[in-house]
N, C-alpha and C positions, 0 to 999 in steps of 0.2 A: 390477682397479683401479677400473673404473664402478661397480662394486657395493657397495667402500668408499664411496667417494664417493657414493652414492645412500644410504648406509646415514647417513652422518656430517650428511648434507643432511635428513633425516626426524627427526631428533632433534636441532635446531635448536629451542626452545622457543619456543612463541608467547605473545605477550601476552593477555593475557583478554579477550574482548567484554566493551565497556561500552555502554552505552545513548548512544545519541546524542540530542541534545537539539534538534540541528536538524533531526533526519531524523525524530524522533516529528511533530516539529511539523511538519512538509511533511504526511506521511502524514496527522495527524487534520486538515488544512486543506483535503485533495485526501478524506478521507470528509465532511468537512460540505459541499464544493460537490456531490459524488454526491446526498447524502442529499435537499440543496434542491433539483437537479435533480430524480430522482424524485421527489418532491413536485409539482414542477411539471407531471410529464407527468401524474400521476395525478389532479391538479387540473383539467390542461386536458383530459383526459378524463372525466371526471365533468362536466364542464360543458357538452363538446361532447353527450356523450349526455342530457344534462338538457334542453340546447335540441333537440334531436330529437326528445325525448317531448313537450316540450310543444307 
């Protein structure tokens, strides 16, 4: 009986992935604050060692 019942429950059809248009837009707004951050550290490191050589 569980085993119909597991059987009838797996071929249940899903609806297709579609793109989500809020969830791209999260994601490329959380990679451009990475991007500026790393920028910034690679900045304020370049400048910390800039003022150390000099």
């Amino acid at each position: 009986m569980t085993q119909k019942a597991a059987a009838a429950e797996a071929r249940v059809p899903r609806q297709p992935s579609r793109s989500d248009p809020f969830g791209i837009t999260v994601l490329a707004a959380i990679a451009v604050v990475m991007l500026a951050w790393i920028a910034g550290l690679v900045w304020a490191a370049m400048a910390f060692f800039n003022w150390l050589v000099a």
